[in-house]
C-alpha positions as CSV (number, residue, x, y, z in Angstrom):
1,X,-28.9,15.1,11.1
2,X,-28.5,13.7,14.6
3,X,-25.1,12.2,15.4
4,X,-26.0,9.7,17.8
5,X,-23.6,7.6,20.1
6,X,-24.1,4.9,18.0
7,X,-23.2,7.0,15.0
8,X,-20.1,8.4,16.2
9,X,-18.4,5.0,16.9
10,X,-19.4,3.6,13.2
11,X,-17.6,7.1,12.1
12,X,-14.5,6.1,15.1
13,X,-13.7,2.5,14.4
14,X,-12.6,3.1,10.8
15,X,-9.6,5.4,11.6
16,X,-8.6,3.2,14.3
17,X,-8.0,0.1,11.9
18,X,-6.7,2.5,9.4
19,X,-4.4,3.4,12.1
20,X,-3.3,0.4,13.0
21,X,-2.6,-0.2,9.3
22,X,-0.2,2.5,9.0
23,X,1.6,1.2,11.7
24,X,1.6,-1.8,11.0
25,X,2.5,-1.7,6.9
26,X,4.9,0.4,7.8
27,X,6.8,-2.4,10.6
28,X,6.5,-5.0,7.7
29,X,6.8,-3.1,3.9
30,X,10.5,-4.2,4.3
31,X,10.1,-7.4,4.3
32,X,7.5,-8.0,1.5
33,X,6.9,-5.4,-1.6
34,X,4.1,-3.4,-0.9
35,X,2.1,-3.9,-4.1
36,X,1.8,-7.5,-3.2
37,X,1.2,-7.0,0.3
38,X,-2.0,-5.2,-1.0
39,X,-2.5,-7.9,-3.1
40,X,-2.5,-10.8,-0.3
41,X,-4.3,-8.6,1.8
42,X,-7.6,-8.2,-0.5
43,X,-7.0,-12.1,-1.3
44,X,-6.8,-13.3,2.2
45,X,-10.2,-10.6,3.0
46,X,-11.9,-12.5,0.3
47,X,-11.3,-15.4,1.5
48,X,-12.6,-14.4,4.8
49,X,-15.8,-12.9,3.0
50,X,-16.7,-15.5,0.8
51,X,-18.8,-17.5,3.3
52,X,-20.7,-14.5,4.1
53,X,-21.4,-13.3,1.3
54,X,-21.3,-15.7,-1.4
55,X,-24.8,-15.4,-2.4
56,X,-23.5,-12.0,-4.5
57,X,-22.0,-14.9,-6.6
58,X,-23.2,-18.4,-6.2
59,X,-25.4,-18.3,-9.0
60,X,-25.6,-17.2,-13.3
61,X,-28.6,-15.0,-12.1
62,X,-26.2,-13.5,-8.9
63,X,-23.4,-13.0,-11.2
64,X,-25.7,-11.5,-14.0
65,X,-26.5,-8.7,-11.5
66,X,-22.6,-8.3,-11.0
67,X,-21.5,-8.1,-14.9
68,X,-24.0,-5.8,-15.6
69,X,-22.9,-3.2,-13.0
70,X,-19.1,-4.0,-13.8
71,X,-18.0,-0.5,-15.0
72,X,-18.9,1.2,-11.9
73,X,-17.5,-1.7,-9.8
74,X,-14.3,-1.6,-10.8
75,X,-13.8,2.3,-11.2
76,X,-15.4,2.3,-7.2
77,X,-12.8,-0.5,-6.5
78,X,-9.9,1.4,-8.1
79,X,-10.0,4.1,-6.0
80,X,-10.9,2.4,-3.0
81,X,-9.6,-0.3,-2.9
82,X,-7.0,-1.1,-5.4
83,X,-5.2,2.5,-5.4
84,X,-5.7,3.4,-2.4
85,X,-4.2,0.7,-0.2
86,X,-1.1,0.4,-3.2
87,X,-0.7,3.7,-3.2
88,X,-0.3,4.0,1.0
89,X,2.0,1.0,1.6
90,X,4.4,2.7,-0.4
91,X,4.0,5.4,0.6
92,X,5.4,3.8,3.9
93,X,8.9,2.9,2.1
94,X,9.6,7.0,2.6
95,X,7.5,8.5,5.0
96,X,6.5,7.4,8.6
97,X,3.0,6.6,9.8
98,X,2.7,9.9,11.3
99,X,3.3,11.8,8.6
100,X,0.9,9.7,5.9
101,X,-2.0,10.0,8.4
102,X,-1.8,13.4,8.6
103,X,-1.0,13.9,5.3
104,X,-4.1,12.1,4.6
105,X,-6.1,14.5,6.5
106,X,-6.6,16.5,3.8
107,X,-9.5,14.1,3.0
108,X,-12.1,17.0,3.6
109,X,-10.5,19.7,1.5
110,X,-10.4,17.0,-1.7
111,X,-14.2,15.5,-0.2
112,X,-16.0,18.9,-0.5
113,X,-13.9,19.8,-3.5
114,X,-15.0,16.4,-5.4
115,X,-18.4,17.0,-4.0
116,X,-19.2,20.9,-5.5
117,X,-17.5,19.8,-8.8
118,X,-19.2,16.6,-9.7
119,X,-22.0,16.3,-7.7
120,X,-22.8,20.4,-6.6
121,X,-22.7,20.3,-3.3
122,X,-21.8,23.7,-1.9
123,X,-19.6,23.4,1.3
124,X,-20.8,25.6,3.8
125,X,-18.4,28.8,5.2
126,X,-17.9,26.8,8.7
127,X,-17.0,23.2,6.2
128,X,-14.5,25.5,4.4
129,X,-13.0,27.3,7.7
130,X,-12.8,23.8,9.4
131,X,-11.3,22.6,5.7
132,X,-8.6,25.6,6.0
133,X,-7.5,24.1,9.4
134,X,-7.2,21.0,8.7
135,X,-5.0,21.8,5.7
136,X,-3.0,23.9,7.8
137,X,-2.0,20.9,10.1
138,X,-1.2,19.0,6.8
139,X,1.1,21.7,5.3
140,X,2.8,22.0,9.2
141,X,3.2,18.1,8.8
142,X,4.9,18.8,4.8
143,X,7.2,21.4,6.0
144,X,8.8,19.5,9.2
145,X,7.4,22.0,11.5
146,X,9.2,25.1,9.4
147,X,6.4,26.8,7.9
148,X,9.0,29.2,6.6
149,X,10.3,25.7,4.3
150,X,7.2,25.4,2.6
151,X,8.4,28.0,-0.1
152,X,11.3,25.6,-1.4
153,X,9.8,22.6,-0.1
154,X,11.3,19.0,-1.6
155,X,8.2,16.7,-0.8
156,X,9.6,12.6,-0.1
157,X,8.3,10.7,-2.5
158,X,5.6,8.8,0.4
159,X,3.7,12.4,1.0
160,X,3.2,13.1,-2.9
161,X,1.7,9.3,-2.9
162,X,-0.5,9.3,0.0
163,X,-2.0,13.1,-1.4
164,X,-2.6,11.1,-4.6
165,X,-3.9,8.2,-2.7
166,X,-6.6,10.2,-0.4
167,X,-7.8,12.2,-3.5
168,X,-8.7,9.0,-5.1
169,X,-10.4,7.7,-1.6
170,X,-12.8,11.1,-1.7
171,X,-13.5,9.9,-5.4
172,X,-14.7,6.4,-3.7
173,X,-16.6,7.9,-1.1
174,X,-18.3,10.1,-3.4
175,X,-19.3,7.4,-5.2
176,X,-20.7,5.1,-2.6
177,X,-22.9,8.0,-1.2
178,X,-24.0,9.1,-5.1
179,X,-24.4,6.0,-7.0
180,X,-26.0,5.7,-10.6
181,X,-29.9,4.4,-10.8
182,X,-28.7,0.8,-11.1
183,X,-27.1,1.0,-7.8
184,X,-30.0,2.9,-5.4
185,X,-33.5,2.3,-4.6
186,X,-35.3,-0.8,-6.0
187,X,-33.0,-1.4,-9.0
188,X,-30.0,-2.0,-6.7
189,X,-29.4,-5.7,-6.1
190,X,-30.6,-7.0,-2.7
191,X,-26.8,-7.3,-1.4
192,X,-26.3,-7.2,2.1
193,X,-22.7,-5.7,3.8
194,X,-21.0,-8.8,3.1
195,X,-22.2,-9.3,-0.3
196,X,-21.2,-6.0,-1.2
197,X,-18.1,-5.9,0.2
198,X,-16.9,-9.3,-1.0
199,X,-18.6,-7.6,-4.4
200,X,-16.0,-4.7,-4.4
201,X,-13.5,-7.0,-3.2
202,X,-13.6,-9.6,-6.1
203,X,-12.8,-6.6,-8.5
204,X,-10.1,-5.0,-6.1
205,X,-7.9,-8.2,-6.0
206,X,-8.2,-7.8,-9.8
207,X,-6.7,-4.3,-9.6
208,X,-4.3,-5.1,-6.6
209,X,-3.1,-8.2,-8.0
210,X,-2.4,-7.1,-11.6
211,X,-1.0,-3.5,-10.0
212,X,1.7,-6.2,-8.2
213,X,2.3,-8.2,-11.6
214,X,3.1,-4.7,-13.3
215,X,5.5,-4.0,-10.5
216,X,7.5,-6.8,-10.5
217,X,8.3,-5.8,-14.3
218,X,8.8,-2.2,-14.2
219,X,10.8,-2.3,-10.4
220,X,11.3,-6.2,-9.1
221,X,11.1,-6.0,-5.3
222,X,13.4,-8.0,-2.8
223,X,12.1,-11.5,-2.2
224,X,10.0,-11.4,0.2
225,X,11.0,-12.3,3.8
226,X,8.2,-14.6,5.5
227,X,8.0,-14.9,9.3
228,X,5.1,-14.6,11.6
229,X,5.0,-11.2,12.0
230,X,4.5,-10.9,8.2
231,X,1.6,-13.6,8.1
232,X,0.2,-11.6,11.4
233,X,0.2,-8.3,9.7
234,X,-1.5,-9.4,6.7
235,X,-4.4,-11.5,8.6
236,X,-4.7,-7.9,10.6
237,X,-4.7,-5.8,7.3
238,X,-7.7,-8.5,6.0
239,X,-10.0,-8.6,9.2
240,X,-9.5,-5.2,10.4
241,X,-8.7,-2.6,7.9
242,X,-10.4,-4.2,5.3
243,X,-13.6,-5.9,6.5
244,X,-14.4,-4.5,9.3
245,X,-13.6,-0.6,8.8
246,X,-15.0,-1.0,5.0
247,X,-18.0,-2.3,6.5
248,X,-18.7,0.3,9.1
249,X,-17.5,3.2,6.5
250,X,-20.4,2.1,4.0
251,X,-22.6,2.4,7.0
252,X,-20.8,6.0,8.2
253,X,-21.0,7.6,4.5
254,X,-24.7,6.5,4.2
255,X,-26.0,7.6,7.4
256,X,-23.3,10.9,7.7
257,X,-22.6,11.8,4.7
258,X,-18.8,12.0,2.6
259,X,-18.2,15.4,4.4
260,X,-19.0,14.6,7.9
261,X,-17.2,11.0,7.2
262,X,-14.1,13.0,6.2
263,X,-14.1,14.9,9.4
264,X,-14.0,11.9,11.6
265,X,-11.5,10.1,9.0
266,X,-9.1,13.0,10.8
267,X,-8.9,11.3,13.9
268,X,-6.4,8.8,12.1
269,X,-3.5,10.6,12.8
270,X,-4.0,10.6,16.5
271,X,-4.4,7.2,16.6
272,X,-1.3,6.5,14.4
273,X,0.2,8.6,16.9
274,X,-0.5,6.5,20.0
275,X,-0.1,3.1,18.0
276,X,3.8,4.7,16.9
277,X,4.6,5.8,19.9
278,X,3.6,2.1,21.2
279,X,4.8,-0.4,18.9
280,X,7.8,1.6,17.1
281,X,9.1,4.4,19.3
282,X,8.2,7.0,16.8
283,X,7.8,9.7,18.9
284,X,5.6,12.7,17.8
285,X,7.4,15.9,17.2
286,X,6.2,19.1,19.1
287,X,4.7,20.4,15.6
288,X,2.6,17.2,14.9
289,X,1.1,18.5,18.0
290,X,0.6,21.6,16.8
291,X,-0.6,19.5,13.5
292,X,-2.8,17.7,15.3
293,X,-4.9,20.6,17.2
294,X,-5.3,22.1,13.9
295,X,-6.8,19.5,12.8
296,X,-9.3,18.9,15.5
297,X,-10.0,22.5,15.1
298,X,-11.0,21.6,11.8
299,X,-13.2,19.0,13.1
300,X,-14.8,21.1,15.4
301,X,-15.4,23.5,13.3
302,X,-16.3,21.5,10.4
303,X,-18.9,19.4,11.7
304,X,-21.5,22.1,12.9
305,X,-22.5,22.5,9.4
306,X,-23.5,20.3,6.4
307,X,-23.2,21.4,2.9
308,X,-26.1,22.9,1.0
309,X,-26.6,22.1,-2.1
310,X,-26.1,24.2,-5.4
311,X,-29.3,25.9,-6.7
């Protein structure tokens, strides 16, 4: 596989908006729970979707092609994007931007892991080194810079959440880039990006909206403080993060792979860094630094090699 100019931005925009997303969730998950933020989110990117792709729904013979593919529509739209969005806005509440970006970089130690398991493909040595790296910045993030620490390490609540949140997100890249007979070749429906997407979203705001409902009974949130800023924030989350990024990470796991995807999904935290430092004052730390060149190590490393299948 050649990664071309034009390949590398589709595999670059995504981590920006999922960036901006951290930063952004985390300047406004005070003021409205984050379950429902989720929730309004996927409701207001539907909205936006719906006049693009309608035609995945406009008709009993559209909607046919839906119902009959709903099991592995709403598992893919669990984990993608019901979960993980819940799960990372919480997150938020206890950890910083920073940290659940990085965090998340683990995404290629739980992508390759995913992949030999379910689907045997056998990461390469240079996949695994590059892996090892990366997961070395994470577990420099984990300890606060005292590697030492990790030994009677007391995890915030936010970095167990966003490691349960990215293993779930390999699970849905996975599953975009291996799907079942009905949903490859001729037998998938002729859906284009917007279809698709507004598709996975229909189910998700099923998820993200009953997730919030179950919230509000188990742990009732603080009413929810409305400004601008708020009504900003979620229009961002719905353009941006959602279609946008969703769209061109369809197109990046297709053309890439889930591996090579996960690579570039690493570039996150740098751009969380830069968007913090910005907008919130959160300074990086000399050992997200350090963090961070592991991780582009990893990268490096990483992407010089694609996995080989198991015989």
């Amino acid at each position: 596989m050649h990664i071309t100019p034009r390949l590398v931005l589709v595999l670059t925009v995504p981590p920006l908006m999922w960036a901006g997303n951290a930063v952004i969730g985390r300047m406004v998950v005070g003021s409205i729970g984050p379950l429902w933020l989720n929730a309004l989110r996927w409701l207001v990117a539907f909205a936006f979707l719906l006049p693009l792709g309608w035609r995945s729904l406009a008709t009993p013979e559209a909607r046919a092609q839906v119902t009959s593919r709903w099991r592995y529509l709403a598992v893919l739209t669990l984990f993608g994007v019901g979960a993980y969005n819940a799960l990372q806005y919480t997150a938020l509440l206890t950890s910083t931007p920073l940290n659940v970006t990085l965090i998340a970089s683990s995404s290629p130690v739980w992508t390759m892991a995913i992949g030999a398991l379910a689907y045997g493909m056998r990461p390469s040595r240079l996949q695994l080194a590059g892996a090892a790296l990366s997961l070395a910045g994470v577990a420099l993030v984990l300890s606060r810079g005292m590697p030492g620490s990790l030994l009677t390490i007391q995890l915030v609540q936010g970095d167990l959440l966003i490691l349960l949140a990215i293993i779930g997100w390999s699970i849905y890249s996975w599953m975009l880039a291996r799907p079942p007979a009905h949903m490859s070749g001729t037998t998938r429906p002729a859906w284009n990006w917007a279809e698709f997407l507004l598709v996975q979203c229909a189910f998700g705001v099923c998820w993200a909206v009953a997730a919030a409902a179950v919230g509000d009974l188990v742990a009732p949130p603080a009413a929810t403080q409305w400004s601008w800023t708020v009504l900003l924030a979620i229009l961002f989350m719905a353009i941006g993060p959602s279609i946008v990024a969703y769209w061109l990470w369809g197109l990046a796991v297709q053309e890439a792979g889930p591996a090579i995807a996960a690579i570039f999904y690493n570039l996150t935290p740098l751009f969380a860094a830069l968007l913090s430092a910005a907008s919130t004052g959160e300074w990086p730390k000399p050992y997200h630094g350090l963090a961070f060149a592991l991780i582009v190590a990893g990268i490096t490393v990483s992407s010089r090699s694609l996995p080989k299948r198991v015989q």
